[in-house]
N, C-alpha and C positions, 0 to 999 in steps of 0.2 A: 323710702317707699317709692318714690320717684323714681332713682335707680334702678328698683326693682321693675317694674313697668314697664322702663324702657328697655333694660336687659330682654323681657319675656318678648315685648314687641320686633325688637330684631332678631331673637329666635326664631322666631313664627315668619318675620319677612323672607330669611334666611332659607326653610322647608321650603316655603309654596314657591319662590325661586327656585327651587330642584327641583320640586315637582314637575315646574311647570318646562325647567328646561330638559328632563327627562320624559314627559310627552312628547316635546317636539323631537330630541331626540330619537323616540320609537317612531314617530309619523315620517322620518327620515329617513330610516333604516330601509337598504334595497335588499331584498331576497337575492340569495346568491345561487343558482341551478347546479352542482353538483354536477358533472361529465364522468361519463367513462373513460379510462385509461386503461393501458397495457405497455408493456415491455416483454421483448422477445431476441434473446440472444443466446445463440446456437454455434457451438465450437469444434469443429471435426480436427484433428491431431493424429500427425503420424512423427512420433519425436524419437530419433534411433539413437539411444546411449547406450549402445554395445562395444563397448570400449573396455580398457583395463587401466585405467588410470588410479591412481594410490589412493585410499578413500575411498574410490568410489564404486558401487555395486552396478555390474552390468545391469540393465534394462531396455524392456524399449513401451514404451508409451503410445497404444494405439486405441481411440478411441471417440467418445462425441459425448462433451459438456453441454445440457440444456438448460436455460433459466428464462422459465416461463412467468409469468407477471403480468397482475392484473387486479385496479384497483378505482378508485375514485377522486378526482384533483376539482379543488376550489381554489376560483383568484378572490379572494379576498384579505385586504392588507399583508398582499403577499400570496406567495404561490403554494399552496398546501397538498399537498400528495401522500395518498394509504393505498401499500402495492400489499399484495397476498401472492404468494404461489408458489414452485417448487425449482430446487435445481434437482438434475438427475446427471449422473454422469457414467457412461455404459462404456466399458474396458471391452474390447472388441476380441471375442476369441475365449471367452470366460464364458465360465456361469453365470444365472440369473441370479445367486445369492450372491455374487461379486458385486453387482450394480448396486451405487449409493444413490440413495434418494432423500434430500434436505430441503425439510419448509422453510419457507422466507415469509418473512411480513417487517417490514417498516415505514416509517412515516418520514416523509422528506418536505423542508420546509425551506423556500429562497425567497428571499426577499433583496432591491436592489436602494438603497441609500443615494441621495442626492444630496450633497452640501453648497447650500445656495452660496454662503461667505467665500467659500475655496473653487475656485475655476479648476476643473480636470479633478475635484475629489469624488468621487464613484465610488461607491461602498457595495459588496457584494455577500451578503452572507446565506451559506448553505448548511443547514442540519440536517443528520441521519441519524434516528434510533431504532431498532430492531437489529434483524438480522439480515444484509444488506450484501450486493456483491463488493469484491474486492474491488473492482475497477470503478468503484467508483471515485475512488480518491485519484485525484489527479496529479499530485506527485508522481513521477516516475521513482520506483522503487528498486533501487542495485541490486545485487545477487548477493550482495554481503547484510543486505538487511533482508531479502524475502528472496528466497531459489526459485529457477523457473517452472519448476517442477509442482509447483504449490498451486499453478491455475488451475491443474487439474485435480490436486488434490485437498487441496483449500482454500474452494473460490469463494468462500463465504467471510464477512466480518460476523461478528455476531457482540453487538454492544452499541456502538456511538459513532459516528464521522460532524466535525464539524470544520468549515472552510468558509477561509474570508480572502477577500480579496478587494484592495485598495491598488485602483487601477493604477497600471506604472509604478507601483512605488513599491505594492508588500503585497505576498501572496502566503498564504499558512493553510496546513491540513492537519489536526488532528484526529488521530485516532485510535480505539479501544478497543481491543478484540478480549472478549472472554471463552476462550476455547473450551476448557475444562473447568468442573468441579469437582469437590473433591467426593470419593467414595470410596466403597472397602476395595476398590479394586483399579481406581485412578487417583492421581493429585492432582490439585488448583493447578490452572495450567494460565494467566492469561498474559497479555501483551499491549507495548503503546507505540506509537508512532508518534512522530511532529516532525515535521519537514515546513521548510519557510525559504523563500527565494527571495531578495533583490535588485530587480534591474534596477542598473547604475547609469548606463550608458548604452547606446544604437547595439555597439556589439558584444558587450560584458554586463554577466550576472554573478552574485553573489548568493551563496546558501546553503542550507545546512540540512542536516537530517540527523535523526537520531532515537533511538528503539531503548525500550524496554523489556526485556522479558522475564520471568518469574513463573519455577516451579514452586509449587507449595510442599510444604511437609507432607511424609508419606503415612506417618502414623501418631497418634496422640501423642503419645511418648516419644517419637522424635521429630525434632521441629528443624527438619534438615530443608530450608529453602535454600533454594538455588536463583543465582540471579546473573544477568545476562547485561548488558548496557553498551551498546556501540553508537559513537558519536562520530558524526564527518560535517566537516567543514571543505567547501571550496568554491573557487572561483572558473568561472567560466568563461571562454570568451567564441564568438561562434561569426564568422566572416561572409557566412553565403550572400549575407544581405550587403556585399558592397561586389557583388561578380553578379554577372547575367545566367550563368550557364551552368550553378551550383546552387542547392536548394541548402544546402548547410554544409560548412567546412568550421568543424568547431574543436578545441581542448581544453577539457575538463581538470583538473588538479587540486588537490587538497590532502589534509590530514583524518587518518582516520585512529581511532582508540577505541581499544574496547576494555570493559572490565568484567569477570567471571567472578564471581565469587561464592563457594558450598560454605555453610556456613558451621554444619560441622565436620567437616574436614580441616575449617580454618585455613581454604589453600584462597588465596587473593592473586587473580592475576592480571596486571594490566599491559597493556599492548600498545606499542605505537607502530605506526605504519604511513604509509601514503600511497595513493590510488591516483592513478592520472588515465581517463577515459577520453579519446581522440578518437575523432573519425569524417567521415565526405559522404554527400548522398547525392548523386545523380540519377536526375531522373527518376527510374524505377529502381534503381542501386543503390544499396549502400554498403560501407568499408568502414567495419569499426573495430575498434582495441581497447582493452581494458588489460591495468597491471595492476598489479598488489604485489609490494616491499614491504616485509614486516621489518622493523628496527629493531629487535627484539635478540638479543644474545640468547636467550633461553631456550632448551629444547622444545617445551609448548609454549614460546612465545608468539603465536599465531590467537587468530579470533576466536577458537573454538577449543581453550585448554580443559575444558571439562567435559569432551567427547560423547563420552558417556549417556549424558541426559539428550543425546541427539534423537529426535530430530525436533522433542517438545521443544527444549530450552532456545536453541540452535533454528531458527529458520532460515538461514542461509545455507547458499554451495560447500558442499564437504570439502571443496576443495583450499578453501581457506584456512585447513588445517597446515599448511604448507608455508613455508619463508615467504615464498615466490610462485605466484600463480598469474597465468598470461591470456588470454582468452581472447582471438580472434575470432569476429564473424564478417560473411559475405550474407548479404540479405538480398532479394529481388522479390519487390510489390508487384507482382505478375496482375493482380486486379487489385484496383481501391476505387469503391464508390462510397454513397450514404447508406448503404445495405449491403453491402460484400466483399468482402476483404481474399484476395489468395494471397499466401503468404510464402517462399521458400527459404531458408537458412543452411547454410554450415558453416559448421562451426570447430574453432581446434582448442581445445586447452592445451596447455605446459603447465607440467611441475619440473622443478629439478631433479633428476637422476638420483642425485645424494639422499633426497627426501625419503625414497623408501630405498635405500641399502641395507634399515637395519632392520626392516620390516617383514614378517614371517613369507615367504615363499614369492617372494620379489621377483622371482625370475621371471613373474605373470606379469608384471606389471610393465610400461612404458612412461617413456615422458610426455608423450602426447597422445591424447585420446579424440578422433574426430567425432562429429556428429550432424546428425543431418533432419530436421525438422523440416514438414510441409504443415501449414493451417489451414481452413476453410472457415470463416466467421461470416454467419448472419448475425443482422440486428436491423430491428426496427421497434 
């Protein structure tokens, strides 16, 4: 009986301690005022791919990406952000039913980690869910995981971003894009990203990137998914930072693999290759290079052996259907402030000659195709 007494006794001590520390708790709590926010970034484009190059479809790309945004942010335990609004993007020289117009709303959440035990541990974490722009992930994205061509025509993520960042040491982006779903008239369409960098030393990084993509079956009865998987690994090492008079003199190198595979066709292909990206920026200039060697004996032993499902499965440059693909650009930042960006480019790809010999009316074609891009970017 005793026992029992003092059981109910410490029960009861037990509550009116919560209680009493959950009053003080509410008499502590500060009201947090909510603010307005916005975001506003605005893209004028004049991209000339008027070229003949094997793969790939003459165009030319003129027009003005909007993504307007506006929403409400709270600091408390943490930095809390809900954007609403729209991108529009207006093909210059078109009809008004040419113009796309996509709503946005997601909610952005950072918060910065401090480990008292670890001197220089710095903890950084960023989420994104809705439907978000592309540039928000700060990976730099190659042309073999995402074409350039995609700012303009799919600026949007639509699913997840989330990124951490452990200063000096590790840096990761994940991300989730759900493009399509499935109907009597489209398939599952979506995709992943992960990229992870890191620094080792003053002038050498390490890191990786690596994509998922995934069509779904196109009808009940066939369950024909198609899947997409390229992986690269490499190493960096970048010199600006031991000269006065060069803002970056860096090369890039690594392995890259991809795997295709329709699942009923039963056709599995896998790819090896290497990618080595070099380049110098002076000043307002820069001078870069990128190659791609497939290792691959096979006639589609290239990134993109299931052609076909292009450009859902495939969000990379067509031109990776190729052994050997070369791609020089000359770039000049004619203006860069915190709101205005001018931008000029050209640029040359190479394929080899051999590449389209066997290919129907080749005579059109060349081994180098130039091209010539101007941008104009607001943001604030």
């Amino acid at each position: 009986m005793k026992n029992t007494k003092l059981f109910f006794i410490l029960i009861s001590i037990f509550f009116v301690s919560q209680n009493i520390g959950a009053d003080i708790r509410i008499d502590t709590i500060v009201k947090v005022k909510p603010k307005f926010i916005y975001r506003v970034d605005n893209l004028t484009y004049f991209d000339n791919r008027l070229f003949y190059l094997p793969y790939h479809q003459p165009r030319l790309f003129f027009g003005d990406r909007l993504t307007a945004l506006g929403g409400i942010g709270i600091n408390k335990d943490g930095n809390h952000k809900l954007y609403a609004g729209l991108t529009t993007n207006l093909f210059f020289g078109t009809d008004f039913k040419n113009y796309t117009f996509m709503p946005m709303v997601y909610y952005r959440f950072e918060k910065d980690f401090l480990q008292e035990s670890c001197i220089g541990c710095e903890h950084n974490l960023k989420l994104h869910f809705g439907i978000l722009p592309y540039r928000e992930i700060e990976a730099s994205l190659p042309n073999f995981i995402r074409r350039g061509s995609a700012e303009y025509t799919m600026p949007n993520l639509q699913g997840a971003l989330v990124q951490y960042n452990l200063k000096n040491r590790l840096l990761l982006d994940y991300a989730f894009d759900w493009r399509k779903v499935k109907t009597d008239i489209q398939r599952d369409n979506f995709g992943m990203i992960l990229a992870g960098r890191v620094p080792t030393a003053k002038i050498m990084d390490f890191g990786f990137i690596a994509q998922w993509n995934r069509l779904g079956h196109n009808l009940d009865t066939i369950k024909n998914n198609v899947d997409n998987i390229v992986i690269n690994g490499f190493v960096r090492a970048d010199f600006g930072g031991l000269t006065k008079n060069f803002r970056s003199i860096f090369i890039q190198a690594g392995y890259l693999g991809s795997f295709s595979n329709d699942n009923i066709n039963i056709k599995n292909h896998w790819n090896n290759s290497i990618v080595v990206d070099c380049g110098i920026r002076w000043k307002m200039i820069t001078l870069r290079n990128n190659l791609y060697v497939s290792l691959s004996q096979e006639k589609d032993g290239n990134l993109m052996p299931l052609h076909k499902y292009y450009p859902e499965l495939y969000i990379s440059d067509h031109y990776y259907r190729a052994p050997l693909y070369n791609r020089t650009e000359l770039a000049f930042d004619l203006l860069n402030t915190n709101y205005f960006a001018l931008r000029a480019q050209f640029l040359m790809h190479y394929v080899p000659k051999s590449v389209f010999n066997d290919l129907p009316n080749n005579n059109e074609y060349k081994s180098f195709g130039w091209q010539q891009r101007i941008t104009a970017n607001v943001r604030f």
